[in-house]
N, C-alpha and C positions, 0 to 999 in steps of 0.2 A: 420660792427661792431656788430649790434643785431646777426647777425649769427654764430658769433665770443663766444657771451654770451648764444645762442642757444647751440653750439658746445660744450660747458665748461658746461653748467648745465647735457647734456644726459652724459658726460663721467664721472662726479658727480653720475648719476644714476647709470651708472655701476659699477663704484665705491662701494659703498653704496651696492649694490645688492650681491656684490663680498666679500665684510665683513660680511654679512650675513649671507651667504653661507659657509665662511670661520670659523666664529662663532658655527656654527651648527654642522661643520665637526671636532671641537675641535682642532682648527689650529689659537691659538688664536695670534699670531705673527702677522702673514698674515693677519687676518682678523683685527689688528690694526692698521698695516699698510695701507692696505686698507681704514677704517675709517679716517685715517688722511690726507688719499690723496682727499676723499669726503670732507671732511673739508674744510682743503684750498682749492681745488675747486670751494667750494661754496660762501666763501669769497674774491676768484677771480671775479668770477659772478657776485658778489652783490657788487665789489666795480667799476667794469665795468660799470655796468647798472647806477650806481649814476654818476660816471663820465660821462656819454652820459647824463643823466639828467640834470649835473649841462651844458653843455655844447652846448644843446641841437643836439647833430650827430644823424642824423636817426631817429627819434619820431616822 
């Protein structure tokens, strides 16, 4: 499960890196797109990580 919220934060970063890029390139769609798949990913992550808290798996 940590590797699970490991897995979801890096593709959160590529994400993220890929909207940026996309932002720069003037490909503002894409690069919103993008932003919002970092998004929810990151509120994937972060409601992962509490449920392993409240639950204690793996800590």
């Amino acid at each position: 499960m940590k590797l699970l919220i490991i897995l979801i934060g890096f593709l959160g970063a590529i994400a993220c890196i890929a909207a940026f890029v996309c932002f720069y390139l003037d490909n503002e769609k894409l690069g919103w797109s993008f932003f919002i798949i970092f998004a929810v990913l990151a509120v994937v992550a972060g409601l992962f990580e509490k449920y392993m808290w409240w639950t204690s798996w793996g800590w």
